[in-house]
C-alpha positions as CSV (number, residue, x, y, z in Angstrom):
1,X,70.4,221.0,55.9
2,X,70.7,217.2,55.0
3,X,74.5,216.7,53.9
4,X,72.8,213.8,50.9
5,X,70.3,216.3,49.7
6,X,72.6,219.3,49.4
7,X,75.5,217.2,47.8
8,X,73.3,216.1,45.6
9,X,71.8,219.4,44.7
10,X,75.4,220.7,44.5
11,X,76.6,218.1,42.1
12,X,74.1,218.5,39.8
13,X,74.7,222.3,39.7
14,X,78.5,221.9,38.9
15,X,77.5,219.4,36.1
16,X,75.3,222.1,34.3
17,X,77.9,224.3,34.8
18,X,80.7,222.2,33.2
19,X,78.8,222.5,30.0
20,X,80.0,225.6,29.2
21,X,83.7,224.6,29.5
22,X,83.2,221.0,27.6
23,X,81.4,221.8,24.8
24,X,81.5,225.4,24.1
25,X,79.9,226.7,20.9
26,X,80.9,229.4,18.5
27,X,79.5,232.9,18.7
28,X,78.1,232.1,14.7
29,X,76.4,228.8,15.8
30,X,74.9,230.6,18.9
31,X,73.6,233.2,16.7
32,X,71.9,230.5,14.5
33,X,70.8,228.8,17.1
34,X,68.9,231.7,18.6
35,X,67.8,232.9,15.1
36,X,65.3,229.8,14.5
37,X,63.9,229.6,18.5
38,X,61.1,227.2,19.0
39,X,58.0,227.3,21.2
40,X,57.9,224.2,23.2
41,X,54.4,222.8,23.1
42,X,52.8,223.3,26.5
43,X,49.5,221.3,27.2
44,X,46.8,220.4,29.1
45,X,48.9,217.8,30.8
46,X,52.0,220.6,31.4
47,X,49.3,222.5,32.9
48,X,47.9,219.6,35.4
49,X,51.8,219.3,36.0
50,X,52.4,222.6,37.0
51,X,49.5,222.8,39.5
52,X,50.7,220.3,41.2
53,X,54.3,221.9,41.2
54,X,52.2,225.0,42.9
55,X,50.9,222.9,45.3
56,X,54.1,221.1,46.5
57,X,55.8,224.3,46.5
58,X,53.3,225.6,49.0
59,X,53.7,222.9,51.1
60,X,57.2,223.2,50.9
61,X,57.1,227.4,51.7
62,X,54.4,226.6,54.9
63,X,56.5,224.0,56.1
64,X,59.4,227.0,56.1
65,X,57.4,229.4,57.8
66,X,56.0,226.6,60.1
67,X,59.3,225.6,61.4
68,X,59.9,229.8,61.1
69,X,57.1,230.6,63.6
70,X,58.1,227.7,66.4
71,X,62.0,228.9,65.9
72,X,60.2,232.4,67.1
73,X,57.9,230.9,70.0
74,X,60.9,228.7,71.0
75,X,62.9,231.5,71.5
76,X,60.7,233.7,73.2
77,X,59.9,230.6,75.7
78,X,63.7,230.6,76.4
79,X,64.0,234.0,76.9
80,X,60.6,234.1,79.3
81,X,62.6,231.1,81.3
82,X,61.2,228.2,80.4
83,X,62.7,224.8,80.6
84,X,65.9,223.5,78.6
85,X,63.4,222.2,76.0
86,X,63.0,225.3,74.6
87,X,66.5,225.6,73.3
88,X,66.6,222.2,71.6
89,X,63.2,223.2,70.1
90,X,65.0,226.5,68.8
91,X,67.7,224.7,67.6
92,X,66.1,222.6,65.3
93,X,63.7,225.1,64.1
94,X,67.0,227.2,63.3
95,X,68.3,224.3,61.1
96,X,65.4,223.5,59.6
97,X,65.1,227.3,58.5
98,X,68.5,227.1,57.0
99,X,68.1,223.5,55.1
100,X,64.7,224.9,53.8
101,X,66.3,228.0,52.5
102,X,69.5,226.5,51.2
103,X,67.3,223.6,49.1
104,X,64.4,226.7,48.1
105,X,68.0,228.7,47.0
106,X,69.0,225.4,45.1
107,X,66.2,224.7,43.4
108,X,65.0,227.9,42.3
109,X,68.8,228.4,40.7
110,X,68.0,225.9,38.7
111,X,65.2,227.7,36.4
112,X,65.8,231.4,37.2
113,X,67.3,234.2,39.5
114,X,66.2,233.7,43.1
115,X,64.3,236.8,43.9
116,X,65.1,238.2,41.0
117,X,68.8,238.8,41.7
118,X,71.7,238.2,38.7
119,X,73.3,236.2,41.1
120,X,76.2,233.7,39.0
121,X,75.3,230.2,38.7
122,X,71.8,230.7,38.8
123,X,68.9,230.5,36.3
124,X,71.0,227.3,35.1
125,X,68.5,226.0,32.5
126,X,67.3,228.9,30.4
127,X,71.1,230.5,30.2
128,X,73.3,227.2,29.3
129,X,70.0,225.1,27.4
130,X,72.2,225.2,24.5
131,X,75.1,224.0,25.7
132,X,73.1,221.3,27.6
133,X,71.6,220.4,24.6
134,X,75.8,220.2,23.5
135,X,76.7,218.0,26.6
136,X,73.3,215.4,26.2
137,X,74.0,214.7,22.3
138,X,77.5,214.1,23.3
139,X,76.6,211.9,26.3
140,X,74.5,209.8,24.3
141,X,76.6,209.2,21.2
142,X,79.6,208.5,23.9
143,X,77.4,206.1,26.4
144,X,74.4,204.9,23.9
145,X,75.6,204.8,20.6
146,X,79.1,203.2,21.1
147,X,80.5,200.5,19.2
148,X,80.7,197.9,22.0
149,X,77.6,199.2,23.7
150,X,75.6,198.4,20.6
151,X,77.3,195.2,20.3
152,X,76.9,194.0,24.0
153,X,73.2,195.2,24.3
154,X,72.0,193.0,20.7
155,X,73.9,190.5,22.0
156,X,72.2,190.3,25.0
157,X,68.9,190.6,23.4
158,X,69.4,187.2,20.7
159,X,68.0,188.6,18.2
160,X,68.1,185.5,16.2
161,X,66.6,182.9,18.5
162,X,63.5,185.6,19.1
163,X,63.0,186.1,15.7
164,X,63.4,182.3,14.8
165,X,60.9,181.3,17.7
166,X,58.5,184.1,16.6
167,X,58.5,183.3,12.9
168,X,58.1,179.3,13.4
169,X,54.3,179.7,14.7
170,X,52.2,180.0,11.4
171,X,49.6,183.0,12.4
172,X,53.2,185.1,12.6
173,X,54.5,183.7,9.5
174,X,50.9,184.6,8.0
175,X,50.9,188.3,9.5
176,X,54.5,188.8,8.4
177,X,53.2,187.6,5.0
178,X,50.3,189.9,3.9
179,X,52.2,192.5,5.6
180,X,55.0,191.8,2.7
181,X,51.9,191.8,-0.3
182,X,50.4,194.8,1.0
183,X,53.9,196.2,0.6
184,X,54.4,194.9,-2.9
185,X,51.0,196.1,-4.1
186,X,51.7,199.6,-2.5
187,X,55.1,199.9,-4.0
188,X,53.7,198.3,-7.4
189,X,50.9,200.9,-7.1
190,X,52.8,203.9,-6.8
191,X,55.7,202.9,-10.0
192,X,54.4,204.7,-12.7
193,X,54.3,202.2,-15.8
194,X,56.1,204.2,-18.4
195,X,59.0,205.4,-15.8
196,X,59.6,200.8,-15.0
197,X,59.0,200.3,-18.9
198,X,61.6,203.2,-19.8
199,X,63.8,201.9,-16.9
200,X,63.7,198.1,-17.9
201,X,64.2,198.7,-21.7
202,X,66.8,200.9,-21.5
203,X,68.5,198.4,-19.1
204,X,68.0,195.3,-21.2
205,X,69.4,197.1,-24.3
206,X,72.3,198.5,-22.2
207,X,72.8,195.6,-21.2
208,X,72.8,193.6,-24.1
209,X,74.7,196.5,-26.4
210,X,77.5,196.3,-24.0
211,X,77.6,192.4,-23.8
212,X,79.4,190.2,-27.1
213,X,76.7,187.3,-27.8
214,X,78.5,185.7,-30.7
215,X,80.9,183.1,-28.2
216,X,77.9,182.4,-26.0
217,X,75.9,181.3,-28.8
218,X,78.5,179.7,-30.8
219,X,78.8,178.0,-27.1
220,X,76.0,176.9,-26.6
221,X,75.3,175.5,-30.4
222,X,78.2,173.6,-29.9
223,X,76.6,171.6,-27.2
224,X,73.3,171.2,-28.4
225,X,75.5,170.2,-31.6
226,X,77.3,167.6,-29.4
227,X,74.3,166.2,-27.3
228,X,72.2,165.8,-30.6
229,X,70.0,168.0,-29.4
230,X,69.6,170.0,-32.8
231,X,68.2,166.3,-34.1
232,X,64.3,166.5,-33.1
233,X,64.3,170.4,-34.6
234,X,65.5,168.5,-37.9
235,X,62.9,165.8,-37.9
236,X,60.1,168.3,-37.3
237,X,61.4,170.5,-39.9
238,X,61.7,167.7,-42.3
239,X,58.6,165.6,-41.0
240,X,56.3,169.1,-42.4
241,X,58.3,169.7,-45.8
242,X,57.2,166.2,-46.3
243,X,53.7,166.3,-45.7
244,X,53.6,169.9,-47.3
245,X,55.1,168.5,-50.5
246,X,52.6,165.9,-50.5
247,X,49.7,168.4,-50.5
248,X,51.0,171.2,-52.5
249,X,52.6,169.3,-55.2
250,X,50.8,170.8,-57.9
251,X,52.4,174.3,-56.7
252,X,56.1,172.9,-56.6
253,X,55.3,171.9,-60.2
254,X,53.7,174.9,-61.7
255,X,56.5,177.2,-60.4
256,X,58.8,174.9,-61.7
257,X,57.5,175.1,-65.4
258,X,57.0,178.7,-64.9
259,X,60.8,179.3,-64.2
260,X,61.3,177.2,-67.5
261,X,62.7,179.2,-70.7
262,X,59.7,180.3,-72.9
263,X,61.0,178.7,-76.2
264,X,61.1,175.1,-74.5
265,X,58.0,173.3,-75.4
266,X,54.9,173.3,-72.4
267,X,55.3,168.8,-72.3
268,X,58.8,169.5,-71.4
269,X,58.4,171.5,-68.9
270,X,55.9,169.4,-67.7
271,X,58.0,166.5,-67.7
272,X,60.6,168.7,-66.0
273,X,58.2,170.2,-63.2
274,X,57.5,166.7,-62.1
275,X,61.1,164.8,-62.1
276,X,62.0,167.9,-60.0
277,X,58.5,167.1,-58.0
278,X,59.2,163.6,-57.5
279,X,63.3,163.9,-56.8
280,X,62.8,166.9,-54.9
281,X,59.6,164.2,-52.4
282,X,62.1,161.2,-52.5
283,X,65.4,163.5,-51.0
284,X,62.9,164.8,-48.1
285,X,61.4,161.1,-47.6
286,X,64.6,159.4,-47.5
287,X,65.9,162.3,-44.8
288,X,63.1,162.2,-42.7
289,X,63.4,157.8,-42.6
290,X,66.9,157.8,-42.6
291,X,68.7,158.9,-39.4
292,X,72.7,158.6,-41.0
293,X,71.4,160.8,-44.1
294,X,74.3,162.5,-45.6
295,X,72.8,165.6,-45.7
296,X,71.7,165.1,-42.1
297,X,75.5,164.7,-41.8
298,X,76.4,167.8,-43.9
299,X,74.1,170.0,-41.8
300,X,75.6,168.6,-38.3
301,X,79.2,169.3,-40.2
302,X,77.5,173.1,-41.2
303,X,76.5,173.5,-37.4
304,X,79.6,172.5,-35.8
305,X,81.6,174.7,-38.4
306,X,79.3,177.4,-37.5
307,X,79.6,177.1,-33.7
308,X,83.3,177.3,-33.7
309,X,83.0,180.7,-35.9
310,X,81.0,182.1,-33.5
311,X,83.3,181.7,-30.7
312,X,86.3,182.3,-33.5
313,X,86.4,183.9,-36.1
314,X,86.1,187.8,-35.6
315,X,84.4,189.0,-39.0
316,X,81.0,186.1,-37.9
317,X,81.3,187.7,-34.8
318,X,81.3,191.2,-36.1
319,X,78.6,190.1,-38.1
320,X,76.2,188.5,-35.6
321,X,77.2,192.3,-33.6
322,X,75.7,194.2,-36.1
323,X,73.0,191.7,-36.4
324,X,72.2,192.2,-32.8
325,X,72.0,195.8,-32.9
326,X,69.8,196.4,-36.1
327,X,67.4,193.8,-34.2
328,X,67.7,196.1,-31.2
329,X,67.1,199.3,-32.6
330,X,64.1,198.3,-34.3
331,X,60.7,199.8,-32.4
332,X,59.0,196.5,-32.3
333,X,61.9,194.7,-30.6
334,X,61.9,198.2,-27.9
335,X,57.9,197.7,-27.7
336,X,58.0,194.4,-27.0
337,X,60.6,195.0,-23.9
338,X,58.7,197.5,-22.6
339,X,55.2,195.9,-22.5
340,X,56.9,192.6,-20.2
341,X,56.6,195.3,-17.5
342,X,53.0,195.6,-17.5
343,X,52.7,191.5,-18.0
344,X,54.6,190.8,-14.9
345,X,53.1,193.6,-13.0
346,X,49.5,192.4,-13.4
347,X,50.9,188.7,-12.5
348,X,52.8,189.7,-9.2
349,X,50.3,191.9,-8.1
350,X,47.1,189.1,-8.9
351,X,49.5,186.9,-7.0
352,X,50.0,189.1,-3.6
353,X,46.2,189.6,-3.8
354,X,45.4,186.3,-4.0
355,X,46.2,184.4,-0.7
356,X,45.9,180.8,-2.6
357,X,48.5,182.0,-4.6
358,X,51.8,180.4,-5.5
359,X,53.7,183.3,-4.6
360,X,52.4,183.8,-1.1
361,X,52.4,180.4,-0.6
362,X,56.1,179.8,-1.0
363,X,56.7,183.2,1.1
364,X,55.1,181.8,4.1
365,X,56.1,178.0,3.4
366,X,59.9,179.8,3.5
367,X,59.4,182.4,6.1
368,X,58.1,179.4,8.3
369,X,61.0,177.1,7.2
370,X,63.2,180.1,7.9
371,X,62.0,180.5,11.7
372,X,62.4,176.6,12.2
373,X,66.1,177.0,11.2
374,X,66.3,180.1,13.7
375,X,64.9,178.7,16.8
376,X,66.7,175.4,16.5
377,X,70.0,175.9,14.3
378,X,72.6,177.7,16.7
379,X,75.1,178.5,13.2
380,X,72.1,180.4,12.3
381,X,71.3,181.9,14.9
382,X,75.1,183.0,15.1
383,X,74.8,184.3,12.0
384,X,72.0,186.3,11.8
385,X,73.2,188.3,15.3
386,X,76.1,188.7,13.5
387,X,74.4,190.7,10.3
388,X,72.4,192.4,12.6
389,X,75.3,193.8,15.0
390,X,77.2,194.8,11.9
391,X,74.3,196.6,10.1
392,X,73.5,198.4,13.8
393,X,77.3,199.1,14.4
394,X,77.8,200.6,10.7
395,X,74.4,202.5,11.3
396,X,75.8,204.1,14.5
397,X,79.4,204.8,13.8
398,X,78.7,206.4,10.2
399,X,75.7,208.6,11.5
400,X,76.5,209.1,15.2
401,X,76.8,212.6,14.4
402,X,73.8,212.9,12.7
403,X,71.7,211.3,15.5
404,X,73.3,212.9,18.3
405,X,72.9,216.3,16.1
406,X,69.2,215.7,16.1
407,X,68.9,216.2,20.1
408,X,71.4,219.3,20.2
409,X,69.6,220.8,17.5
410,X,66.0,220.3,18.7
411,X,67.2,221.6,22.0
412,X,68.6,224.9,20.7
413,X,65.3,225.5,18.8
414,X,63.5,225.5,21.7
415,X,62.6,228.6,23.1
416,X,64.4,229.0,26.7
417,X,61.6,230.6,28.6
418,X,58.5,227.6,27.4
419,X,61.3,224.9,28.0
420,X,62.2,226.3,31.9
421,X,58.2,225.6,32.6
422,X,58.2,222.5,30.6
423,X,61.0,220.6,32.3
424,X,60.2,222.5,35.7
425,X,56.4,221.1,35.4
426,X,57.8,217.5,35.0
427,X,60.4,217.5,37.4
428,X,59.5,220.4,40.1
429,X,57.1,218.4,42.2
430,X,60.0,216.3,43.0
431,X,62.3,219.2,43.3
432,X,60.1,220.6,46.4
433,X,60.3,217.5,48.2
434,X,63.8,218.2,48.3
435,X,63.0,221.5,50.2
436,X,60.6,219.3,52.8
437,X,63.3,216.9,53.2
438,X,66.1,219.4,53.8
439,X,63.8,221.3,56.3
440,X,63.2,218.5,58.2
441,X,66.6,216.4,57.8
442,X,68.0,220.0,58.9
443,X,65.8,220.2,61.8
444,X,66.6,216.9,62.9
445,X,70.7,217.5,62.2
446,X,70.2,220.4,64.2
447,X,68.4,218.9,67.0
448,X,71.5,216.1,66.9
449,X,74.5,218.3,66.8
450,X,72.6,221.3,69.7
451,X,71.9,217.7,71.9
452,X,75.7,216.4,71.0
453,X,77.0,220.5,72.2
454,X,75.2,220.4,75.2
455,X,76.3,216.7,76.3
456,X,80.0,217.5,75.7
457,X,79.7,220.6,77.3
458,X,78.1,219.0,80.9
């Protein structure tokens, strides 16, 4: 038999074998293993595969009995006297018959008992699957899911530059984009409204019980206060007192005189209605033309005092607290924070349909400036390997076990019988060419060492 082919053979037996040492399971895990035993799926293609494993392995048996028959003839010619040719004939015939029947021995140990016989170390595949199943998870958490494997192989890949290049031409950039609003409508879609509403309004008020808003505001009036900006809300508050004065004058007089004391006479209080009237027309006149007003003074005073309470003083603070909550808890207030889910819903998902839209155009306007930063900035580029090697490493290293548990486990479900013919149908043709190449690299070594005997010997 051919030294390669039977060392080969040989170390792929002892491999299977070490299995059993390397990994060993527990007699429970075994048991629970065995208890939930899978049939592999066997198809039409299996079934092409295994007739032509039938066919091979006739090939392979009539080459046997071939070389069997012209061992027998060569034999009988040397006996009956005939030339020396005979007995090189005889002797390659007899090595072939051995290299065939060491490789057919071989092989067949791989999937069950030759001849039947409970001869150790055979029928490797269907008695250690499990712990095959053990020794291939392990394998490829050790060699495929390694920290410096993953980094090497995603650093050989550039992961950055490719995606840069690929995003930068505009009929990607405009796949990649309706690919992201089908997304959004899908996930927009399934959200059931009242669960986002409930979601959103319990986070705004949780968020807004739980936050002080008295020192931001007093904050932020303090500014406006400083910049002036509180001036133009003034002038438009006293621009329309002013013009409603001037059309309602009659009213501002009537409910003066009707405030009036009933034993005053009605002239007076007609007198009085319109002093009040007229002083109460000139004061707003003179603020709204006069910019240095002192009241217009007195109210930026009343603001500024205001604003420093607000950050300040505890019991305006407390105050403005309790003012927040009340305004809170009311049902209007919770309505109205609820139904800004269904206003911004109906907006993002009109803007993912539309493909005019603002919101689709900016995606692809940034997913094609993003791409044109990747294929030409090498930082980038740098950096984006980077997040992707990290993500993969964390991936790998915090659920190795998981992933390689997923190929140990489907292993031991399967059914040991169904997966013997499964992996013999896929790799059995190629198995009996080891059988014709043993038959005739054994013929051949035989022929060699029978011509090497008889030169040494003359």
């Amino acid at each position: 038999m051919c030294a390669i082919t039977d060392g080969a053979i040989t170390e792929r037996v002892e491999w299977m074998e070490r299995t059993t040492t390397t990994s060993p399971r527990t007699s429970s895990d075994t048991a629970a293993a065995a208890s939930h035993r899978t049939m592999t799926v066997f198809g039409p293609a299996d079934e092409q595969r295994r007739r032509g494993v039938r066919r091979m392995k006739l090939t392979a048996t009539a080459l046997l009995v071939f070389v069997a028959v012209v061992y027998v003839l060569a034999k009988a010619a040397q006996h009956a006297g005939a030339g020396a040719w005979a007995g090189y004939v005889a002797a390659a015939s007899e090595a072939g018959m051995v290299g065939a029947l060491a490789d057919w021995f071989a092989v067949t140990a791989l999937f069950r008992h030759p001849l039947g016989l409970p001869i150790p170390h055979t029928a490797i595949i269907p008695t250690k699957k499990d712990q095959l199943g053990v020794s291939l998870g392990e394998f490829v958490g050790e060699n495929f899911l390694s920290e410096d494997v993953v980094r090497q192989r995603l650093r050989a890949v550039g992961i950055g530059s490719r995606l840069g290049a690929w995003l930068a031409r505009p009929e990607h950039a405009d796949r990649v984009t309706e690919e992201l609003a089908t997304a959004l409508r899908g996930a927009l879609t399934v959200l059931r409204d009242a669960d986002v509403q409930a979601v959103v309004g319990e986070a705004i008020t949780r968020r807004a019980a739980a936050q002080e808003i008295a020192p931001g505001l007093g904050t932020l009036l303090e500014k406006i206060v400083a910049d002036g900006g509180h001036r133009r809300a003034v002038d438009l508050v006293v621009s329309r007192a002013h013009d409603w004065l001037v059309l309602h004058g009659d009213s501002v007089m009537d409910a003066v005189q009707g405030g009036a004391p009933g034993w005053t006479p009605k002239f007076v209080d007609r007198k009085v209605g319109e002093r009040v009237y007229k002083e109460l027309l000139r004061f707003v006149t003179e603020m709204r033309d006069m910019p240095s007003h002192p009241a217009r003074g007195a109210l930026d005073r009343f603001l500024t005092d205001f604003a420093a309470d607000l950050q300040t003083d505890g019991d305006t603070r407390a105050r403005v607290e309790r003012l927040k909550s009340e305004v809170l808890g009311r049902g209007e207030v919770q309505d109205l924070i609820a139904s800004a889910w269904s206003a911004v819903r109906s907006m993002i998902v009109a803007a993912a349909e539309d493909e005019r839209s603002e919101l689709r155009l900016r995606v692809r306007a940034s997913l094609l400036s993003l791409g044109n930063r990747l294929a030409g900035d090498a930082r980038t580029q740098g950096k984006v390997d980077r997040w992707v090697e990290g993500a993969a490493v964390y991936v790998v290293t915090t659920y190795r076990k998981e992933i390689t548990s997923l190929i140990t486990d489907t292993v031991a479900s399967w059914d040991a019988e169904h997966t013997t013919r499964k992996i013999e149908a896929h790799i059995g043709r190629d198995l009996q060419f080891i059988r014709i190449n043993g038959t005739v690299v054994g013929s051949l070594a035989g022929l060699l060492i029978y011509t090497v005997t008889r030169v040494l010997g003359a």
